[in-house]
Steps between C-alpha positions, in 0.01 A plus 500: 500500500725513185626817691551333848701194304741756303595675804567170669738425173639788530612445863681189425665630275650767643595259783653269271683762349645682816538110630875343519434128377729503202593814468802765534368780476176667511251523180369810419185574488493541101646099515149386646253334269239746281203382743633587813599862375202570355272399769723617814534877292153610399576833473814395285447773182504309203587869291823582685653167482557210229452111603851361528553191328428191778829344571532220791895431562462366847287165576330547808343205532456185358103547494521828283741336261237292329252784437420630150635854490281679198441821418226642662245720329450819779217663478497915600242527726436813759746405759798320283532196306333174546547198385240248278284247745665187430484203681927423511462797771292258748735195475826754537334641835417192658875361397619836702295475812600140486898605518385747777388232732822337386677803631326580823535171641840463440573836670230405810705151554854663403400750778384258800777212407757839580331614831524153605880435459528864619324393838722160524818694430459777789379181717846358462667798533664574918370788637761778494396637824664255732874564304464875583731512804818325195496942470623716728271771602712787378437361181093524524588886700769585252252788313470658877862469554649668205443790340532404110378850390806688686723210391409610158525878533868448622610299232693671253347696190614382179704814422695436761562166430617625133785761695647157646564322213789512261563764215465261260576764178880513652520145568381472160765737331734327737440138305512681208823682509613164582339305177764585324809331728252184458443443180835401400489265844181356319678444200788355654277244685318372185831434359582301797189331508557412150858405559363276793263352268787375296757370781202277604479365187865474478606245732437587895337201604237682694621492876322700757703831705557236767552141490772344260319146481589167343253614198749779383800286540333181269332785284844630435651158402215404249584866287845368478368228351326649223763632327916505483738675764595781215132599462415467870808735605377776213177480623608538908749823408230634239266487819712651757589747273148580449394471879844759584348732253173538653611453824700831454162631349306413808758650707513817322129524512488429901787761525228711365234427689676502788588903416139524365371351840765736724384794305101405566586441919692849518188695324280265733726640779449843370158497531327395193200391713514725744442252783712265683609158369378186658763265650604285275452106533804391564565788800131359666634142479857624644315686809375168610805315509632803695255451769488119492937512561452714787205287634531282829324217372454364877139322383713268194377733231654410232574682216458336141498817273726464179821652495814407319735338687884524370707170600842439422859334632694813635668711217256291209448817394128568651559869577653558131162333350293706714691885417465405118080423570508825707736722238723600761838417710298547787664262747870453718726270307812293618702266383433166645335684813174442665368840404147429529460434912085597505219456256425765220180558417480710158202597308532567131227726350499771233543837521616849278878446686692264625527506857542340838336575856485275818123491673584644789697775355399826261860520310443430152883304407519627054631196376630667156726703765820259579559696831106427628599138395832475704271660786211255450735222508689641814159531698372155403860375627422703801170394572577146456777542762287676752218163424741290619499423898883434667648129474248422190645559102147526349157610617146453422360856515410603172628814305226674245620684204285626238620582120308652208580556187364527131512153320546289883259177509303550830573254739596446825884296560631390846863484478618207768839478626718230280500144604822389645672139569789611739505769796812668494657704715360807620153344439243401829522126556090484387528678178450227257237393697322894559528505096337177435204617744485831337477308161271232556257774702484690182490205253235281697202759415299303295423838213866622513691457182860343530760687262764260557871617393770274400832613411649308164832518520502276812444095466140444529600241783632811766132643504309500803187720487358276196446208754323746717281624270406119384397488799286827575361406096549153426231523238668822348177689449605834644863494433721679219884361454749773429829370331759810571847604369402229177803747297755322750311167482529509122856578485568245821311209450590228263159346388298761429191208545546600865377831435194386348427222693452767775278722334310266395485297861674201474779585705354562827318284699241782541209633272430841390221728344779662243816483435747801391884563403622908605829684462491719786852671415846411484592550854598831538310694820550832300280408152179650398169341444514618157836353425371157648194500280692576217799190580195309567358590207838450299532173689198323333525614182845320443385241753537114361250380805277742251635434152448101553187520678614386837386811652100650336477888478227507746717382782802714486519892619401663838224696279316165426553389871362812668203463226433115586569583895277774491194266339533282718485715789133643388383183467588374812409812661102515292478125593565505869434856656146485541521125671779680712230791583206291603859312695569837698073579545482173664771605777365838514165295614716299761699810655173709529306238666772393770567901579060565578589133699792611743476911481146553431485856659857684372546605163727343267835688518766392375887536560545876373193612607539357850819656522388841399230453773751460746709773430210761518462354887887531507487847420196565718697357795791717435311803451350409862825526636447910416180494723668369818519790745802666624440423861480113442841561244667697836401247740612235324856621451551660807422128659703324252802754545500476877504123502793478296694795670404421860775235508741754420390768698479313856830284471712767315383828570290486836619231713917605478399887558310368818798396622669792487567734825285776478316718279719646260717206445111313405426776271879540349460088383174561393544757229809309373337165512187687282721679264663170397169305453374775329799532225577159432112268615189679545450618163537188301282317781240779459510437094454104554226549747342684227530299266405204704203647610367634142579103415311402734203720444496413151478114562226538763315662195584224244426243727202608716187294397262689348158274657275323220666675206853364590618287188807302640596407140666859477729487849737312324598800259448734779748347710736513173409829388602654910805281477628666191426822565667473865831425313449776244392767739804683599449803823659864394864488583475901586260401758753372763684861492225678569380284788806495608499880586157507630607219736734653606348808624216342659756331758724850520138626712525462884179761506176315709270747423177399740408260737322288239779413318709413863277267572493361159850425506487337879226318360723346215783471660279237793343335174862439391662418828218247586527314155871455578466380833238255386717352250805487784245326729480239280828464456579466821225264567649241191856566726385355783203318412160492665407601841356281752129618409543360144690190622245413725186613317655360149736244602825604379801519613856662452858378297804525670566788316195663609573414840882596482337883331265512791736464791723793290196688436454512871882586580479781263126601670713583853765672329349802289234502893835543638584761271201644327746752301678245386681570134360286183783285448704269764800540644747149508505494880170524498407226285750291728371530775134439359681175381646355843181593677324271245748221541461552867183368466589226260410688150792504235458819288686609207547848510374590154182362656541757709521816280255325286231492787597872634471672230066380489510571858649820540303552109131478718647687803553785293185473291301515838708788675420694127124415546520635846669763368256606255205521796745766628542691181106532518550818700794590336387733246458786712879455581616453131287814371653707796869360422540389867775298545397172761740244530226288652249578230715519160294398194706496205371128409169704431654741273682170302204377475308782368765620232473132388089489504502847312772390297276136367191724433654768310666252272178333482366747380772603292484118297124521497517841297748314226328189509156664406647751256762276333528183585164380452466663190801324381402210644175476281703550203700231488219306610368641150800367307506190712180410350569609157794242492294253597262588227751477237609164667251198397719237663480740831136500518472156416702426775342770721126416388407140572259229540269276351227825464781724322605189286126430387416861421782553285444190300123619430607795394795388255231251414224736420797698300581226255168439476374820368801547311469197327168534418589809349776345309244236364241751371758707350615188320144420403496888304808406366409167364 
């Protein structure tokens, strides 16, 4: 029993002692009480191992606190030690089983009181199930869909990954090589830190870079107050002596960063990282104003992306202020003339030289070069000439200039065309009003920053642009007031309070973010930016505006301008270009929903690509004109030929050798009436029925509708691009000579070879001879008017004229029966006595009538004796082949006719021969250069390429442009932040 109640001790103890109530860390099993050891271990071996002292530093319970711990006699019995029979043994079991109901029931109700809220939280808990279809079922089938094992086989291995990056040992030994150029830069700029120390405790009364407030001008009066004017002056020279000093420290030290930073870009260039350079910031930023200048904004979207907008009265000096930011004479200058007619867009970033390139040009201008300055200048002039349109002095199309440099703030400056209050002669009526627009288009942008110039040697009253720019800013918060040419103002203006009541705003009715005073040179075209710096420079030192503190240091200098401009730039650009993103996202939304609205089944081309659409079909037309066979080419221009020549050749040639008397006087007038048509007509005809036909040939494939696929939006630059390469095409001048020959000889043959080609030519001959009389029918018939079918059937009737014409007609009917060898012209008696017989019967006739109406009479009288004539000639080949002569049966009209039908086809086939094997090929290539024009032309395929679908698929696409290249922009300025 004593046995059974030990072990039981022994098990709550080692519970208690492996428990966590009160204690950090677990007891060993040496730490438990004497009892519990000796009873739990038996077999413990009481000659290997000593009793430890019995040490309790851990309370385990408040029950086992209040028993008496004594020594305990153990006795060595067979299996271990063992322990007295005393009665204290009892009481501390029953205390222990006691704290181990204690302990189970706590854990049995912790246990249940858990399941239960366990079972009341899931209750109130949504079943997950019915959300299932909030994810898309590729998401549940992703694992089938992809392939994650091959994904990670083709990534790259690490050592490959290593080859990419940089050598950094070199770049290393690079920044090394270079610690020594920097440590006297280091020392240079403790000292000025020092020295800066010590001017603020000297007397600047703390201003900001920007605003010249009330605060400075009160804060200045109270430290004249604290002491006399001797001291005060000592103290204000002792001070700009000191601030001179370390200015010319700090610029010593940027002139040798700026080398230190040129030398670092030209090893860059030369490949210290062996990769290529990202674009810089400013370049990203300058790319989307690019795109937004040339975009159509046809939807009103408007562009609010900073830029620095350059203001000014004309010749205020605005272009002076912006060559000393940029480093360079880069611009036209005249005295007193409008030289800038366009905006100038110029972006100012750094590079390893100083140099100057257009965006839509490769030439790099080297502005340390005077001659690449006098041609950058000349081509600025040039361009802004060509910008202009006729009868207008300014325009609004916008010139893009980009210069880098080593030391150049990186911004981005719009240079406007000066503000004028008079048009003078020479000027369009609308100028002052085109340069207001242009101003107030550029100023009105909400995140552009105003660098208003104002010259100061002119009365403050005689300026214009600082009421417009009140206006665009009345609150000031993105404008900075430039005070120009303040050496003249200083020597010119008698109150030098003026001068500071400008810079510090109290002048002008408007506000600004900044004031500043510049010397921008003395005037002469042909100074240096280094000589201006240094007058400037020279001009400040010996400044009173500076000595009496009418003028703070911060505010004078282009340096600290281009410095101020520049942070104020960044900050309007990090504040405002992601709003202006999500700005341009929203469109993009707009423009893609009303294109799947109106053209949900073409793709979305826009202007270039549409055009480069149409020119393949172009080309694929014109090469058709290859495929077109030489029959149809022969037919064609034999037909045309004729119907221009068949005039000719009845009324010239035929009809006066018909007259003659008999065969050899027919034939005699024939050859000379051929050799002159030939020599002087027929050729050149022959070349423009060519031509007209290959014209005509290539519109019908330009123009011929090509069923479901036809896109009428291209027939418009069709049409253009067949126009213009009509009036470029010129035919072979040679080709006339040669034609000319072969003509020739084709009409010198007399030779009917067979019967087929007889009847050929009697066959023509009818074909013409019937056309003619048709057309003299008709003539005859609007002579005399209708007959009495169509008066009766129609009810119409005849003029007097056509009655007077009828009764001659009739007259002139009896003669030639009378006579029907009568000659083709009337003789005077004749037409006399046609006349009396008419008046005998009451008709007065004017004998031109006469003639008129003989000559159609006696014109189908001889048509139809020809046609008769020709039945006759049927059997006449037998006769002609033999060289019988019948006076009855003489068929040299036949032969005419057949030197003329052999004559059309062999020149057919002559012009057919040139057009396939020259013409067309010239043909298709100045269709070819045609279309590259228009491809270098945007204003041509603007005007060419049309309509509302052309208009919204270039505006998605610009869209989308800025878009991603903003986005762009904004992460790169993230890495950069």
């Amino acid at each position: 029993m004593w046995r059974t109640r030990a072990a039981a001790a022994c098990v709550i103890c080692r519970s208690l002692a492996n428990s966590s109530y009160g204690i950090k860390r677990k007891s060993p099993l040496q730490n438990l009480h004497l009892v519990s050891r000796s009873i739990h271990h038996p077999y413990y071996p009481s000659a290997k191992f000593q009793r430890p002292p019995l040490r309790i530093s851990i309370q385990q319970l408040s029950s086992l606190n209040r028993l008496p711990l004594h020594k305990t006699k153990l006795l060595n019995v067979k299996h271990g030690y063992q322990s007295h029979r005393n009665f204290w043994l009892a009481r501390l079991a029953s205390r222990l089983l006691r704290v181990r109901y204690l302990i189970l029931g706590s854990a049995v109700g912790g246990g249940y009181t858990a399941k239960k809220t366990y079972e009341q939280w899931k209750d109130m808990m949504p079943d997950l199930e019915d959300y299932k279809w909030i994810v898309p079922d590729f998401i549940w089938e992703l694992d089938e869909l992809v392939d994650f094992e091959k994904l990670l086989k083709a990534l790259p291995d690490a050592d490959d990954l290593a080859k990419l990056m940089p050598d950094f040992d070199k770049i290393g030994e690079s920044l090394a090589s270079l610690k020594g150029f920097l440590s006297p830069g280091y020392n240079l700029v403790s000292e000025v830190i020092g020295a800066s120390d010590l001017l603020l405790l000297l007397g600047s009364p703390g201003e900001t870079a920007f605003r010249a407030t009330d605060q400075g001008y009160d804060s200045d009066k109270q430290f004249k107050k604290v002491s006399d004017k001797e001291k005060i002056d000592q103290l204000q020279e002792e001070l700009l002596r000191t601030q001179l000093k370390y200015q010319r420290m700090l610029e010593r030290l940027e002139k040798e960063n700026k080398e230190l930073r040129k030398l670092v870009l030209q090893r860059d260039d030369k490949g210290i990282h062996q990769r290529k350079l990202k674009k810089s910031l400013i370049d990203m930023y300058s790319e989307v104003l690019d795109i937004l200048s040339d975009y159509d904004a046809s939807y009103n979207t408007q562009d609010h992306l900073p830029r620095v907008v350059v203001v000014g009265d004309q010749s205020a000096g605005k272009t002076s202020v912006l060559e000393m930011i940029a480093q360079a004479r880069i611009f036209p200058r005249g005295s007193g003339e409008m030289m800038t007619r366009s905006p100038v867009k110029v972006t100012l970033s750094e590079g390893p030289h100083h140099v100057a390139l257009f965006k839509d040009s490769s030439r790099e201008f080297d502005l340390t070069k005077e001659e690449d300055l006098a041609a950058l200048r000349n081509e600025i002039e040039i361009r802004m000439r060509n910008s202009v349109k006729e009868g207008c002095t300014v325009s609004t199309e916008t010139i893009s200039l980009s210069v880098k440099g080593p030391g150049l703030q990186r911004m981005v400056l719009v240079d406007l065309p000066g503000v004028i209050s008079t048009v003078t002669s020479g000027m369009a009526p609308d100028t002052k009003e085109t340069i207001f627009s242009i101003s107030k288009a550029y100023m009105q942008n909400p995140n552009a920053i105003i660098l208003c110039i104002q010259d100061g040697s002119v009365d403050a009253e005689r300026s214009i642009v600082t009421d417009l720019v009140s206006q665009m800013d009345p609150q000031g918060k993105r404008t900075i007031f430039v005070l120009t040419k303040v050496d003249l103002a200083e020597k010119n203006v008698a109150s030098p309070n003026r001068i500071q009541q400008i810079i510090e705003g109290k002048l002008f009715p408007m506000k600004a973010l900044g004031y500043f005073a510049v010397v921008t040179g003395k005037g002469n075209s042909s100074e240096s930016i280094e000589s201006i710096k240094e007058y400037e420079e020279e001009f400040f030192q010996n400044s009173k505006l500076l000595k009496t503190s009418m003028l703070k240091a911060h505010q004078v200098t282009t340096k600290n301008l281009s410095l101020a401009v520049s942070d104020c730039f960044w900050k309007m650009v990090r504040e405002s270009v992601e709003q202006q993103a999500d700005a341009f996202k929203a469109t993009r939304f707009n423009l893609e929903t009303e294109w799947k609205n109106n053209y949900p089944r073409l793709r979305e081309l826009d202007r270039n690509e549409l055009f480069e659409k149409a020119k393949n079909e172009i080309l694929d037309e014109v090469i058709s004109l290859t495929q077109v066979t030489p029959k149809h080419w022969e037919e064609m221009l034999e037909k045309t030929l004729w119907e221009r020549v068949s005039t000719h050749v009845i009324e010239n040639i035929y009809l006066p050798a018909a007259q003659t008397a008999n065969s050899g006087t027919f034939n005699t007038t024939v050859d000379i009436k051929l050799k002159q048509w030939t020599d002087k007509q027929l050729p050149n005809k022959a070349v423009e029925v060519a031509w007209e036909t290959l014209q005509e040939e290539f519109s019908r494939f330009m123009t011929e509708k090509k069923g479901k696929e036809h896109d009428d939006i291209f027939d418009k630059l069709k049409q253009a691009v067949k126009e213009e390469t009509i009036k470029r095409h010129k035919w072979n001048e040679r080709a006339e000579d040669s034609l000319r020959v072969i003509q020739h000889n084709a009409l010198e043959d007399r030779s009917i070879s067979d019967k087929q080609q007889w009847d050929a030519a009697i066959h023509f001959m009818e074909e013409t001879l019937q056309s003619r009389l048709k057309d003299t029918e008709s003539v005859i018939e609007d002579m005399v008017g209708p007959d009495w079918k169509k008066r009766w059937l129609h009810w119409v009737g005849r003029t007097k004229e056509q009655n007077i014409r009828n009764e001659t007609k009739n007259e002139l009917e009896k003669l030639i029966k009378c006579n029907e060898d009568h000659p083709a012209y009337l003789a005077n008696d004749e037409v006399t006595t046609v006349r009396k017989n008419l008046e005998a019967r009451g008709v007065a006739v004017d004998p031109c009538l006469i003639k008129d109406t003989w000559h159609q009479i006696y014109r189908r009288y001889f048509l139809k004796s020809a046609l008769n004539h020709c039945n006759l000639c049927r059997r006449g080949f037998y006769y002609y082949q033999k060289h019988f002569v019948d006076s009855e049966l003489e068929c040299n009209d036949i032969v005419l006719f057949w030197r003329i039908q052999r004559m059309l086809a062999i020149t057919a086939n002559t012009l057919r021969q040139q057009l396939t094997n020259t013409e067309v090929r010239r043909l298709e290539k100045n269709v070819k250069e045609v279309l590259e024009d228009f491809a270098e032309d945007n204003e041509k395929k603007v005007m060419l390429l049309t309509g509302k679908r052309v208009q919204l698929a270039e505006d998605l696409k610009k869209v989308r442009e800025i878009q991603e290249k903003l986005e762009a922009f904004i992460e790169a300025l993230h890495q950069e932040k």
